[in-house]
C-alpha positions in Angstrom: -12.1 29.4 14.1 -12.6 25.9 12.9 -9.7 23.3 13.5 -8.9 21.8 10.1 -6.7 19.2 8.6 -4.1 19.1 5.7 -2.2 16.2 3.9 1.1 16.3 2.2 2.0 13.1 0.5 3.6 11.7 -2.1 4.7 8.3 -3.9 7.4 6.6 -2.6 9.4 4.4 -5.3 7.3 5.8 -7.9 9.8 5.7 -10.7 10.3 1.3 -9.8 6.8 1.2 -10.7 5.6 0.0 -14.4 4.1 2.4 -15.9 0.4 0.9 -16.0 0.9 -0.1 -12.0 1.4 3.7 -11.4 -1.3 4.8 -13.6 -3.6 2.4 -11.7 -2.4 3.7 -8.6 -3.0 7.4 -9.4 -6.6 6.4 -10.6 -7.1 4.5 -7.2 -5.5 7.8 -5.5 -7.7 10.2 -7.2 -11.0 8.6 -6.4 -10.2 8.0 -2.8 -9.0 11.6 -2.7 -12.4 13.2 -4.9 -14.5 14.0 -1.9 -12.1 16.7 -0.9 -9.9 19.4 -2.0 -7.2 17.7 -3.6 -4.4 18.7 -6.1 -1.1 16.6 -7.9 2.0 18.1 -8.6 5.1 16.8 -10.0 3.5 14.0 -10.7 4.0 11.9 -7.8 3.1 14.4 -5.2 -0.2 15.7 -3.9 -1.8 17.9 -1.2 -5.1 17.7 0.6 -7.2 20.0 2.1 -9.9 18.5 5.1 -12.4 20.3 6.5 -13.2 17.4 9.1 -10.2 17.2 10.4 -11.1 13.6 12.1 -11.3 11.8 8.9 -7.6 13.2 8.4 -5.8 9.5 9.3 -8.5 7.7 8.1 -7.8 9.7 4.3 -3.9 9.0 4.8 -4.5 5.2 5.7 -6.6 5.1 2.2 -3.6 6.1 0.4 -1.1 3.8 2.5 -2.8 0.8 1.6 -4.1 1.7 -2.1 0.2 1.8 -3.0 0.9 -1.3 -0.8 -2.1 -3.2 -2.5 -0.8 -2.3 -6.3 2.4 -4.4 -5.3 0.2 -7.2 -4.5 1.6 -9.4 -7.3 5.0 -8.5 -6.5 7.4 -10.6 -4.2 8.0 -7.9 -2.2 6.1 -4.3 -1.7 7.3 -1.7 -3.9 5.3 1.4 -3.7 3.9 3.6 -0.5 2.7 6.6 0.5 5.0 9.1 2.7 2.0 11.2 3.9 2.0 13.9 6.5 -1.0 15.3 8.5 -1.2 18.7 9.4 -4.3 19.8 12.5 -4.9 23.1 13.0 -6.7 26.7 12.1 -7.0 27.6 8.6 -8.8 31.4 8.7 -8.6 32.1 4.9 -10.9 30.7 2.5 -9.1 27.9 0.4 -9.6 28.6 -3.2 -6.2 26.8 -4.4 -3.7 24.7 -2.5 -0.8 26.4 -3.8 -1.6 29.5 -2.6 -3.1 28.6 0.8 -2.0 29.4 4.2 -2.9 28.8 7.5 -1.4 26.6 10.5 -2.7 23.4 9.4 -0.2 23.9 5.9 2.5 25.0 7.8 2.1 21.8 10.0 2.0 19.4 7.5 4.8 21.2 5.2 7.3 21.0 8.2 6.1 17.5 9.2 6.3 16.0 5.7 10.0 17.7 5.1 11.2 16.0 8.2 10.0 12.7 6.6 12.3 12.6 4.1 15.3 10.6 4.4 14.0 8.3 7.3 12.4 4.9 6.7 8.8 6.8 8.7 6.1 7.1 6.4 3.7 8.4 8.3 3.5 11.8 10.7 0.6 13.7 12.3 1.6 17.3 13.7 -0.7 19.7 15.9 0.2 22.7 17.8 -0.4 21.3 20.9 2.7 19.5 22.5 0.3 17.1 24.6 -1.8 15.9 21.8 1.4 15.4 19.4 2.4 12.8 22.8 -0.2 10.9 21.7 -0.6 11.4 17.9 3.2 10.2 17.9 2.4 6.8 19.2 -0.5 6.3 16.7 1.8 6.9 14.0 4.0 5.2 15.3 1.4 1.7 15.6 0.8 2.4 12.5 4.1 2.3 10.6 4.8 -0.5 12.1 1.5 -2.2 10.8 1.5 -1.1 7.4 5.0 -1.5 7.4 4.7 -5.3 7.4 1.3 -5.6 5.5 1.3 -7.1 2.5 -0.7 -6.2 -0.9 -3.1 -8.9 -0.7 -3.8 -7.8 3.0 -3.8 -3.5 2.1 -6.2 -4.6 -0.5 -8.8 -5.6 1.8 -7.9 -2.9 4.8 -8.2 -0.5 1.7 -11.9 -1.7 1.4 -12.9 -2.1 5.2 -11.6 1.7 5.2 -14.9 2.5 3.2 -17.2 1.0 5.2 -17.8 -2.1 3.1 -18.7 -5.0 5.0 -16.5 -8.1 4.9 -18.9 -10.1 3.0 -19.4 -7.0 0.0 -15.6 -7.0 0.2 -15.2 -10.9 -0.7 -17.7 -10.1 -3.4 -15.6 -7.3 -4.9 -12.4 -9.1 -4.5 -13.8 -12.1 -6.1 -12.1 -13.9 -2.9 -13.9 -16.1 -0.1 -15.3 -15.3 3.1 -12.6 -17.0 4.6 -9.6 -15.8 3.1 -11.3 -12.0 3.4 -11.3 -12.8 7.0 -8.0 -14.4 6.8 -6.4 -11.5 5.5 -8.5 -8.9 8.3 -6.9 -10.9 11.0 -3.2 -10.6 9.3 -3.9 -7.3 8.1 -4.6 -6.1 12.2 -7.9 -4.4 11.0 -9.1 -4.7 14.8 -5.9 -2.8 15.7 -6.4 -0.3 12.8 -9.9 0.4 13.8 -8.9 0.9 17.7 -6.1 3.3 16.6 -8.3 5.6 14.3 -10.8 5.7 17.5 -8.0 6.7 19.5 -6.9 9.7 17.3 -10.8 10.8 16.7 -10.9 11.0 20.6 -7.5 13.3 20.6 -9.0 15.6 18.4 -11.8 15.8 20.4 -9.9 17.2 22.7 -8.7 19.8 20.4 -11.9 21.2 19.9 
């Protein structure tokens, strides 16, 4: 039985957002989302269903950054994700979200409902107590990155995410080299790419 991932998520401040910024940012959301099963309800909420459970973080971090970057013309950062990821065996097939069961929902369900109310955005639940030791203090690194990133900075982390190189990224972002690299530095991309090493390795050790 296959160890599998699950995302629960959904838009934080969503109703402070113009109208147009939060229509950008569900477009942004749905084609980050579109190589796996994905589905949006209530409008602001969303669920994802990952077979390869190692690109689990690297999805949620996608998501993170695409709100924070929205608010990039903003004095201060508006929108975020609250995302939970859920690791574990799913044995049915998944034909809908809504109706799928399986550890790796329950995991995220319960993770994601103890997000609520606290400042945390991010959480990452296994079954396995010593893996969760670990997976807490990546999430942890990581909330405390993103939670001090800024939109012009989540913009670019949102690109190196996908693979583009920095100088494709400058291109796209119709910024120089330097102030792409600028913004890597400030943005902790080095500590970003460390961290989602760190948590593949873990679930290595699931397998």
């Amino acid at each position: 039985m296959a160890v599998q991932a699950v995302l629960t998520g959904d838009i934080v401040n969503s109703t402070r957002l113009k109208k147009v910024t939060e229509k950008k940012l569900l477009k942004i959301l749905q084609n980050a989302l579109a190589p796996y099963k994905f589905e949006f309800y209530r409008g602001d909420s969303f669920q994802v269903y990952v077979k390869k459970p190692e690109e689990a973080l690297m999805i949620a971090l996608l998501c993170r950054t695409a709100a924070i970057s929205v608010s990039k013309n903003e004095e201060i950062n508006l929108s975020d994700v609250r995302i939970s990821i859920g690791i574990g065996v799913v044995t049915m097939q998944v034909k809908t979200l809504g109706a799928a069961k399986g550890e790796a929902f329950l995991l995220s369900g319960r993770a994601f409902d103890e997000l609520a109310g606290t400042d945390t955005r991010l959480a990452i639940s296994t079954a396995n107590s010593l893996a969760n030791a670990g997976l807490q203090i990546i999430a942890d690194y990581i909330n405390a990155i993103l939670k001090v990133m800024t939109g012009r900075q989540a913009e670019v982390i949102f690109e190196l995410l996908k693979k583009q190189p920095q100088q494709e990224v400058a291109i796209l972002l119709k910024k120089s080299k330097s102030t792409i690299h600028q913004h890597v530095i400030s943005g902790r991309w080095n500590e970003i790419e460390k961290l989602l090493q760190q948590y593949e390795n873990i679930l290595n050790y699931l397998k």
